[in-house]
C-alpha positions in Angstrom: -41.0 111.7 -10.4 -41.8 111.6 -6.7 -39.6 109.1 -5.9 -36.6 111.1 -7.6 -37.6 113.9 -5.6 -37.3 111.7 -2.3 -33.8 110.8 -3.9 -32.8 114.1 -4.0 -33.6 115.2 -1.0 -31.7 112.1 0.7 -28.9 112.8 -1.5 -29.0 117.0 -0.1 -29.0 115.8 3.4 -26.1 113.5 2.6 -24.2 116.2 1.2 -25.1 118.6 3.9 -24.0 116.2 6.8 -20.6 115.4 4.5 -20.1 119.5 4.3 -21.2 119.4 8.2 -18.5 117.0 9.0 -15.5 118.9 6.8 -16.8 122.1 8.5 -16.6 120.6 12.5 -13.4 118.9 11.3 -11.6 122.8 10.2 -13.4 124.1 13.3 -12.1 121.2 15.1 -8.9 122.2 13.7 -9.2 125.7 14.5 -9.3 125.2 18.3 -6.4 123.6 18.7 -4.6 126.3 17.0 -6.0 128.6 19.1 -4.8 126.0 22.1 -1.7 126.0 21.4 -1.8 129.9 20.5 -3.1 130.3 24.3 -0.6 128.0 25.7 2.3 129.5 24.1 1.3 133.0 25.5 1.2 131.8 29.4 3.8 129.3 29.9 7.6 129.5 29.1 8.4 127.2 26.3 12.5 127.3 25.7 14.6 126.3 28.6 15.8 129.8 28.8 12.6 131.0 29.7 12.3 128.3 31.8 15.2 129.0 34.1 14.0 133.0 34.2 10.9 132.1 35.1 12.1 129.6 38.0 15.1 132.8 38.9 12.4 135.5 39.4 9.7 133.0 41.4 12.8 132.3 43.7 13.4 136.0 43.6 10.2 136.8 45.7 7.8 139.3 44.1 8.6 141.3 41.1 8.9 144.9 43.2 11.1 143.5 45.4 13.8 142.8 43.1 12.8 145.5 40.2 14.4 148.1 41.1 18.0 146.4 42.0 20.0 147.0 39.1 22.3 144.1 39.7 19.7 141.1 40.0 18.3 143.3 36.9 21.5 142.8 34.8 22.0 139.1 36.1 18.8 138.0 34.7 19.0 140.5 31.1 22.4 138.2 31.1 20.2 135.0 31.7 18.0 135.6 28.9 18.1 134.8 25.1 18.3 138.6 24.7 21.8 138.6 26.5 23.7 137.6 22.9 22.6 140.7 21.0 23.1 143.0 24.7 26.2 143.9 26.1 25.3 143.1 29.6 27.7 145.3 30.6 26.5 148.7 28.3 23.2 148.5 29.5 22.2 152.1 30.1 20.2 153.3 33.0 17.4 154.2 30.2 17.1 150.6 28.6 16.8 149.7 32.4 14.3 152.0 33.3 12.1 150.6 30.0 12.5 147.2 30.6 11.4 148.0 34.3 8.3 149.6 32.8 7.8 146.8 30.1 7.2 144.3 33.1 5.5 146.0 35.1 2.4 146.6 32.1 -0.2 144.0 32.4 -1.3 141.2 30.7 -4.5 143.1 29.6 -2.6 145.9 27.9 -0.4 143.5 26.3 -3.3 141.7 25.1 -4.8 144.8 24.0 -1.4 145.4 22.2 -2.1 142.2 20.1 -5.6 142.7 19.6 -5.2 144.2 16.3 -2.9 141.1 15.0 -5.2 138.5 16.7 -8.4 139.7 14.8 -6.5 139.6 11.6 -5.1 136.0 12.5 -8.6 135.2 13.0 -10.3 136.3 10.2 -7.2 134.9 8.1 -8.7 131.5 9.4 -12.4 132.5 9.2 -12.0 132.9 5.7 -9.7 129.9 4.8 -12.5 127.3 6.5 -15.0 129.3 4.4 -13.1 128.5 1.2 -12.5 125.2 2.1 -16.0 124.2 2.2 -17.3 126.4 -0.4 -14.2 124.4 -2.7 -15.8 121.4 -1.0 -19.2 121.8 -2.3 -17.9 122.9 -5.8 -16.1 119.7 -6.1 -18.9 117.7 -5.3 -21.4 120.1 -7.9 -18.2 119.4 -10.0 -18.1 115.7 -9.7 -21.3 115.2 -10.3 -21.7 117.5 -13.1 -20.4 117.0 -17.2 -21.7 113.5 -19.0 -24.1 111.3 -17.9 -21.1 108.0 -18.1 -19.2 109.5 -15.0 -22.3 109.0 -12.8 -22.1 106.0 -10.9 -25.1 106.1 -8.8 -28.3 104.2 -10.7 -30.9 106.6 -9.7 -28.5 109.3 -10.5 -27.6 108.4 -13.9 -31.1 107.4 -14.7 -32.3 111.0 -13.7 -30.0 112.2 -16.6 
C-alpha cells in the first residue's frame, strides 16, 4: 500500500508540473498579446501613419504648426480619415476638436481605455483559467471509466 502511495504522489507531481507547463505556456502566450497590444498603441503601423508621423516630426513641435489651419487641412488630407472628410468642408468646429483631440495626453487616453483594457484582460484571465481547469478534467477524464483503458501497470493494478 505504501508503495502505491509513493506512486501516487509521483504521479500528482507529474501532473502538477504537466498543468504548470500548459499554464506558463497560456501565460507565455498572454504576454505577447499584450506585446503586440503595447506596440500597436506607440508606433505607427500603416504607411499612412507612417508618412504623418514623419510630416509632423519635420513640422517642428506640435504648437507650432497647431493652430495653422492650412498645414492642419494638409495633413487631415494626408490621413486615412481624408476619404470619408471633404477636406475642403472641414468646419472651423471639427478643427477646433481635432486641435483639442491632440493636444490630450497619452495618460487621459489611456485612462479612456482603461475600462475596455480590464475587460480584455479579464476576457483572457478567465480563458487560461478554463483552459487548464479543461486540462485537468481531461486528464481526471482519461484516467477515469474501466480499468482496460489504463495503460500504466501500477495504475491498472491499483484498480
Amino acid at each position: 500500500m505504501l508503495s502505491y502511495i509513493a506512486d501516487f504522489g509521483q504521479y500528482r507531481a507529474l501532473l502538477q508540473q504537466a498543468l504548470s507547463i500548459q499554464m506558463a505556456s497560456g501565460v507565455s502566450d498572454l504576454v505577447s498579446k499584450m506585446d503586440v497590444l503595447l506596440s500597436s498603441v506607440f508606433e505607427p503601423t500603416s504607411d499612412w501613419e507612417k508618412m504623418l508621423a514623419k510630416k509632423t516630426r519635420q513640422l517642428g513641435t506640435p504648437s507650432s504648426w497647431m493652430q495653422d489651419t492650412e498645414i492642419l487641412t494638409t495633413l487631415i488630407a494626408s490621413s486615412e480619415e481624408s476619404s470619408t472628410i471633404d477636406v475642403g468642408m472641414v468646419s472651423g468646429t471639427q478643427l477646433q476638436k481635432i486641435r483639442t483631440e491632440l493636444t490630450v495626453s497619452l495618460d487621459v487616453l489611456c485612462d479612456r481605455n482603461a475600462e475596455m483594457f480590464d475587460l480584455k484582460l479579464s476576457m483572457h484571465s478567465t480563458k487560461i483559467q478554463e483552459a487548464i481547469a479543461n486540462s485537468a478534467h481531461h486528464v481526471v477524464k482519461t484516467l477515469s471509466g474501466p480499468y482496460d483503458r489504463l495503460h500504466n501497470k501500477v495504475l491498472y493494478d491499483l484498480y
